[in-house]
C-alpha positions as CSV (number, residue, x, y, z in Angstrom):
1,X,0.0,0.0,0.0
2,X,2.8,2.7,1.0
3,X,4.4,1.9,-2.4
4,X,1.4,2.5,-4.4
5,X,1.1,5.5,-2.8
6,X,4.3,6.8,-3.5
7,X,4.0,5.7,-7.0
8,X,0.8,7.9,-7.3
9,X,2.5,10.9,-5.1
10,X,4.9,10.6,-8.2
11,X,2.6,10.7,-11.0
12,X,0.6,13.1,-9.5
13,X,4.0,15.6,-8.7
14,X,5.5,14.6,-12.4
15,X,1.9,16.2,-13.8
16,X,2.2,19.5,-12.3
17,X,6.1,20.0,-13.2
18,X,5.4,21.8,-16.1
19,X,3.9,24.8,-13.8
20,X,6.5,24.1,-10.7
21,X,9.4,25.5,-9.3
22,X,11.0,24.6,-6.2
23,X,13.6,26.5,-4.0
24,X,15.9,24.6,-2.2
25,X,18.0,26.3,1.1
26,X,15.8,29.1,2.6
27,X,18.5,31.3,4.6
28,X,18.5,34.3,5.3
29,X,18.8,35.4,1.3
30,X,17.3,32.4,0.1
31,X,13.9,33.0,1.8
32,X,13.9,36.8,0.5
33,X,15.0,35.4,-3.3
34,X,12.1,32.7,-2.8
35,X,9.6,35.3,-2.0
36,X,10.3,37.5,-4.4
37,X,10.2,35.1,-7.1
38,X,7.2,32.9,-6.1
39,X,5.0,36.2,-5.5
40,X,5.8,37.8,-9.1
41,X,5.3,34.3,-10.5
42,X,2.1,33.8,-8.5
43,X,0.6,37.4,-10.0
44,X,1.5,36.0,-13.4
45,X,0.2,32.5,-13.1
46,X,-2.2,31.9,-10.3
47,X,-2.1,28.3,-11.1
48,X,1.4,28.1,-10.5
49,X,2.8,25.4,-8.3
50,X,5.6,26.4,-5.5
51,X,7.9,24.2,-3.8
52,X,10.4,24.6,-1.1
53,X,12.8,22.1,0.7
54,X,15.6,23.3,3.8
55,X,17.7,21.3,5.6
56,X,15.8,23.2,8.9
57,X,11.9,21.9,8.6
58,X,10.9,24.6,11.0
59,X,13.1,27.2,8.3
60,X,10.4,25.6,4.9
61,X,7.2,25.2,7.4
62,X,7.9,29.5,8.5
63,X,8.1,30.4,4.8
64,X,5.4,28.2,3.5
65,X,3.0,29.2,6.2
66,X,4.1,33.5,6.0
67,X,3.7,33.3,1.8
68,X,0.5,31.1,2.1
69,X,-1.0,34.1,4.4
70,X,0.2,36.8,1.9
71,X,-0.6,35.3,-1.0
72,X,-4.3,33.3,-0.4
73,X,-4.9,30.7,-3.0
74,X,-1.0,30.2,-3.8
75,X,-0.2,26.5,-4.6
76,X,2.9,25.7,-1.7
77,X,4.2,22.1,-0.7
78,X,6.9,21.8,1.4
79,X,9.2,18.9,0.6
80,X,11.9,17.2,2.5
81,X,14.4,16.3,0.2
82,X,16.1,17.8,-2.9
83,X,15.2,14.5,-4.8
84,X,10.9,15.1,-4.0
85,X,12.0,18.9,-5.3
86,X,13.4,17.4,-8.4
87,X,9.8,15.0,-8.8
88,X,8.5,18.1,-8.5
89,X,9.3,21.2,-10.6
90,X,11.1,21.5,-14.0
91,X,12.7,25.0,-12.8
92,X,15.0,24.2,-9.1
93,X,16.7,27.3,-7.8
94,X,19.5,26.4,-5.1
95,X,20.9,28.7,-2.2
96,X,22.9,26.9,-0.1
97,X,25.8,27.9,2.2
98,X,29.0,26.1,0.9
99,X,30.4,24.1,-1.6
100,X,29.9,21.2,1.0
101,X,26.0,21.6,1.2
102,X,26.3,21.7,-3.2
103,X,27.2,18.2,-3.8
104,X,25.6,16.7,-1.2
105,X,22.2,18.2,-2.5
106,X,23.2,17.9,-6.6
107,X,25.5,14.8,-5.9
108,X,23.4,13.2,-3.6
109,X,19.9,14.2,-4.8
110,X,19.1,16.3,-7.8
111,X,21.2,14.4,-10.2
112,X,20.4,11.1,-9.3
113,X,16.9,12.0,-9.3
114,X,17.0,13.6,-13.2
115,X,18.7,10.9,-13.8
116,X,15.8,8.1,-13.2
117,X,13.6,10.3,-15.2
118,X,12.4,10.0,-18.4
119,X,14.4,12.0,-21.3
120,X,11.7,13.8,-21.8
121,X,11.3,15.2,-19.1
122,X,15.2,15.7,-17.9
123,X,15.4,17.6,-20.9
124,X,12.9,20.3,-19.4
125,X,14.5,20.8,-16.2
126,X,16.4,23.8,-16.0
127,X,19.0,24.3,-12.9
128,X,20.1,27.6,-10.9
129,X,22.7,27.8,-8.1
130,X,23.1,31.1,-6.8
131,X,25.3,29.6,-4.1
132,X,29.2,31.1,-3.6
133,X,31.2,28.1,-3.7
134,X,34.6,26.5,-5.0
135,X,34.7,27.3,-8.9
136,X,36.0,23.7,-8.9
137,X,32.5,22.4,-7.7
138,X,30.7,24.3,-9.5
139,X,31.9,23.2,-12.9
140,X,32.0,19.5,-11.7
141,X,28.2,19.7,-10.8
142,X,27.7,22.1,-14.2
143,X,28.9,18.9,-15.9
144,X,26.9,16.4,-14.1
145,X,23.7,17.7,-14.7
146,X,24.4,18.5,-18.5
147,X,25.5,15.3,-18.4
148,X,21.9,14.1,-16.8
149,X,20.7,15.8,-19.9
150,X,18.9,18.9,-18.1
151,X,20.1,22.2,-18.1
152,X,22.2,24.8,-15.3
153,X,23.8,27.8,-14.8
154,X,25.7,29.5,-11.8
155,X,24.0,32.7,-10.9
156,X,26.0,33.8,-7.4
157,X,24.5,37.2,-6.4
158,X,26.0,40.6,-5.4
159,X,23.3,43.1,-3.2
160,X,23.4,41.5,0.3
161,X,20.0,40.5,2.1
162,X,18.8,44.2,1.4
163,X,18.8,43.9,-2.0
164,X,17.4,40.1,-1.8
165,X,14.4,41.5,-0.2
166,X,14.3,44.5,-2.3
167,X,14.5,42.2,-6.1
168,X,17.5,44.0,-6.6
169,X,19.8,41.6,-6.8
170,X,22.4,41.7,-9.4
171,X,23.0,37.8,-10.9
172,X,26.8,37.0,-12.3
173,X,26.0,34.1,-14.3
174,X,28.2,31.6,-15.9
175,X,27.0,28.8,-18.5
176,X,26.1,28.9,-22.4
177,X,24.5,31.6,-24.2
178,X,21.2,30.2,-24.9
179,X,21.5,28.5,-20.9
180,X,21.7,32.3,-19.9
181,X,18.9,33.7,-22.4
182,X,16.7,31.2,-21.0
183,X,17.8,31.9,-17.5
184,X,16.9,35.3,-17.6
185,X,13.6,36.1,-17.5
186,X,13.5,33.7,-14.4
187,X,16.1,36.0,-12.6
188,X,14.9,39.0,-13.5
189,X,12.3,38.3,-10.9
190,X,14.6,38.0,-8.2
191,X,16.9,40.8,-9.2
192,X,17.5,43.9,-11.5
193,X,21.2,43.7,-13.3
194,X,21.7,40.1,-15.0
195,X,24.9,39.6,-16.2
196,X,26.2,37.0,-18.7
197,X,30.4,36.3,-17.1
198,X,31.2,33.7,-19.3
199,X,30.9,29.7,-19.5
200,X,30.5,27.8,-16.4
201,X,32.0,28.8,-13.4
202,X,32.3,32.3,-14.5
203,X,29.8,33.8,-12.6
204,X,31.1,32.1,-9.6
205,X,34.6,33.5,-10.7
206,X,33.7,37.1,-10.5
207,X,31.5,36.9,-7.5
208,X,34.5,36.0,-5.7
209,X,36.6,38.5,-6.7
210,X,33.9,41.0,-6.1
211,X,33.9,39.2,-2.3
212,X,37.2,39.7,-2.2
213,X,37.4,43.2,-2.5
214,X,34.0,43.5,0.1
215,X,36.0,41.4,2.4
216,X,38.8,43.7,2.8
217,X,37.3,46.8,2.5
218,X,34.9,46.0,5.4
219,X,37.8,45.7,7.5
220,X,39.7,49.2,6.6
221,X,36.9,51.0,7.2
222,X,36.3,49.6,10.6
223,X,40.0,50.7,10.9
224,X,39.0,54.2,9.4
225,X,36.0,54.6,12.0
226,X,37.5,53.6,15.0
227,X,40.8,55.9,14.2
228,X,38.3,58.8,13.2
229,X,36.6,58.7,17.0
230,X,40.2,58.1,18.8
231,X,40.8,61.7,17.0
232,X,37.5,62.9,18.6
233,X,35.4,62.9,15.0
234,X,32.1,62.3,15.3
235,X,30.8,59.4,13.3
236,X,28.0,60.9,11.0
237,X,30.7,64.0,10.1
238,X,33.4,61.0,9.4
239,X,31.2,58.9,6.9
240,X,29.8,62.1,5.1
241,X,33.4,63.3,4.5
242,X,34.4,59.4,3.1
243,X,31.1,58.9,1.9
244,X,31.9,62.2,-0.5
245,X,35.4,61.4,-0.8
246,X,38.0,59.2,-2.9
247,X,37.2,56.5,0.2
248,X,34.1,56.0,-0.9
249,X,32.0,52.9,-0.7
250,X,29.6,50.5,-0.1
251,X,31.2,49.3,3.2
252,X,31.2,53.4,4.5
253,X,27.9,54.8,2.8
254,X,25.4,51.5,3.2
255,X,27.1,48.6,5.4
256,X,28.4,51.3,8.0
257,X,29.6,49.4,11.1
258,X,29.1,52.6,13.6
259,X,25.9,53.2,15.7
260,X,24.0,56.8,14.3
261,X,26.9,56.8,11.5
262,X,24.1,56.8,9.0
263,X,21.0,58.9,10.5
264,X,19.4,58.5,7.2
265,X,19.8,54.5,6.6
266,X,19.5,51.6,9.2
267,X,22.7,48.8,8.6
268,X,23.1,45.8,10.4
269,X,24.5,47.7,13.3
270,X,22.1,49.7,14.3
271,X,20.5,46.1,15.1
272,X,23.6,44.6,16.9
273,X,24.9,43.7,13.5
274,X,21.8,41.3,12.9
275,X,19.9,40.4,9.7
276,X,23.1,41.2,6.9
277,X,25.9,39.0,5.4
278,X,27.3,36.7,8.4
279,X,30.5,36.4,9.1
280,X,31.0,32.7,8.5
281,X,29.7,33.7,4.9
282,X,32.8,36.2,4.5
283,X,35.6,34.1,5.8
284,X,34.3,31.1,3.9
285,X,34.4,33.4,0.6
286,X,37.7,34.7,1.6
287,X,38.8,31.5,2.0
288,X,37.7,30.9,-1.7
289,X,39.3,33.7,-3.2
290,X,42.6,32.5,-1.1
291,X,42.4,29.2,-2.6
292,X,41.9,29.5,-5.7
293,X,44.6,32.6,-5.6
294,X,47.2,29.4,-5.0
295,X,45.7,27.3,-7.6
296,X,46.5,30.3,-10.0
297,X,49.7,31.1,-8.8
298,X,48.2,34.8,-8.0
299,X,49.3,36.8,-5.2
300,X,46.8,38.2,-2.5
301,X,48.8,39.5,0.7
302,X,46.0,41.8,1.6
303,X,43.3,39.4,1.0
304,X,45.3,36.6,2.9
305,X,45.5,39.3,5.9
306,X,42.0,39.7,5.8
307,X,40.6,36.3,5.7
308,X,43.3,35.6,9.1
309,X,41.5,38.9,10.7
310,X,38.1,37.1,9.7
311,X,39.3,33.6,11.0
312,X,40.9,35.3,14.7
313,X,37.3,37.2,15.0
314,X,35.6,33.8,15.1
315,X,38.2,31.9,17.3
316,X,38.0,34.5,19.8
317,X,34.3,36.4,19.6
318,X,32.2,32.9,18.0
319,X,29.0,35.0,19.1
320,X,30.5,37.0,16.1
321,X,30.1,34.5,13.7
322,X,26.2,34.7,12.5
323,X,26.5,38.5,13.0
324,X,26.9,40.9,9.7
325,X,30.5,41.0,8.9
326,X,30.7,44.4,10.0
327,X,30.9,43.1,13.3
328,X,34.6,43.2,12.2
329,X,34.4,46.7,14.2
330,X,33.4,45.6,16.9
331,X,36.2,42.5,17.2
332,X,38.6,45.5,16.4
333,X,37.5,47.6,18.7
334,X,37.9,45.7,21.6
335,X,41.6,44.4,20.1
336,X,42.8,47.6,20.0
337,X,41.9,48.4,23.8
């Protein structure tokens, strides 16, 4: 009896695919991605079919339960595996935390599962990994699931949980031409600049350079702020100078780490450096950048510095560690006492 009801759970998931998408990995930017992309598809399509899947139960049952309440009449099922998701939907958008998390879920699930379908229907099934992970990896799973004989691109993203929330993401996507055209219109919902990088692994490639340069230049401008109030400048009148000077940037005029810095914006700080780009996230994508730096034989001494101030900050402050990276003022703040 349980196997004929699987069997008809199956037919009955394989004859709504052609409507479905499912979202697998619901952090804190996959939920706002998911949101954005199942409501704009919802107001399209009301017969539209939504599917999510997370490691954390509690993490799918919150979302399903907060979209269902926005959005009365939407089609949800929550899923617990990547393989069901894969049943499921011909469109599966990934957003997991690490390279580790990718091929257990692709490796382990998705391509198995396209796999044991019918051509047909592997054929139709179009992959996206927004995840920032080893460029390695990525290719490897690229291959795999070309190999299944369905479709994928990398799409890593640049705009933080702000601009997750916002749909203005910007996508750095690697894979073919016609992968990315058809691609497209899919991320467009989640985000506003779409960028075409190059063949696999390219998107992943230029997210972590971008990183790279986040990374480090979160860290001087902790540096700059906590100099600037040892020389008895007040925060707001610091930022506006740098925020109108050759300084400059994203980490001084939107991810300012000092309390009342901004009076006109509200960064992770002003909430104890909750609800932004956690820490683990930037020393795990330091970490990427300083890999691959000695697979290519490039040289990174300040990026190599910054990943070890990253790395001490969660030895000694681990309550640091799911905070926004910003936190990094903080850490320095109380080293420099």
């Amino acid at each position: 009896m349980k196997a004929s009801l699987r069997c008809l759970q199956s037919v009955q998931r394989l004859a709504t695919r052609p409507k479905s998408t499912s979202f697998i990995g619901l952090g804190r930017m996959g939920s706002e991605m998911a949101y954005n992309l199942f409501s704009k598809q919802f107001a399209k399509r009301p017969d539209a079919h939504f599917v999510v899947c997370d490691a954390l139960p509690e993490a799918a049952s919150s979302f399903s339960q907060n979209f269902a309440a926005a959005f009365p009449g939407s089609n949800i099922e929550i899923v617990a595996t990547p393989e069901e998701a894969t049943l499921a939907s011909e469109w599966i958008v990934t957003m997991l935390p690490s390279s580790a998390q990718v091929q257990t879920v692709y490796g382990g699930g998705i391509i198995p599962t396209l796999r044991s379908l019918p051509a047909d229907l592997t054929q139709k099934t179009f992959c996206i990994d927004s995840t920032t992970l080893d460029v390695d990896v990525s290719r490897e799973v690229a291959k795999d699931v070309i190999a299944a004989g369905a479709s994928m691109v990398d799409a890593p993203v640049s705009g933080g949980v702000t601009g997750a929330k916002a749909g203005t993401l910007a996508f750095l996507v690697g894979g073919t031409e016609a992968s990315f055209q058809t691609a497209h219109p899919v991320l467009s919902l989640m985000g506003q600049r779409i960028v075409h990088c190059g063949p696999a692994g390219a998107g992943l490639g230029a997210k972590i350079c971008n990183n790279l340069i986040l990374g480090v230049q979160q860290i001087v401008v902790a540096e700059a702020m906590i100099l600037g109030g040892k020389l008895g400048l007040d925060p707001a009148v610091l930022s506006s100078v740098i925020g109108s000077s050759t300084g400059n940037c994203w980490s001084i005029s939107v991810n300012n780490p000092v309390q009342s810095a901004l009076p006109d914006k509200s960064p992770p700080c002003e909430r104890d450096y909750e609800g932004g780009f956690a820490t683990a996230l930037m020393e795990k994508d330091m970490g990427l950048a300083t890999d691959i730096a000695e697979k290519t034989e490039s040289s990174l001494p300040i990026g190599w510095a910054a990943r070890q101030v990253y790395s001490r900050m969660m030895e000694q402050q681990p309550e640091l560690s799911r905070k926004d990276f910003s936190s990094v003022y903080k850490f320095l703040v109380s080293a420099s006492k």
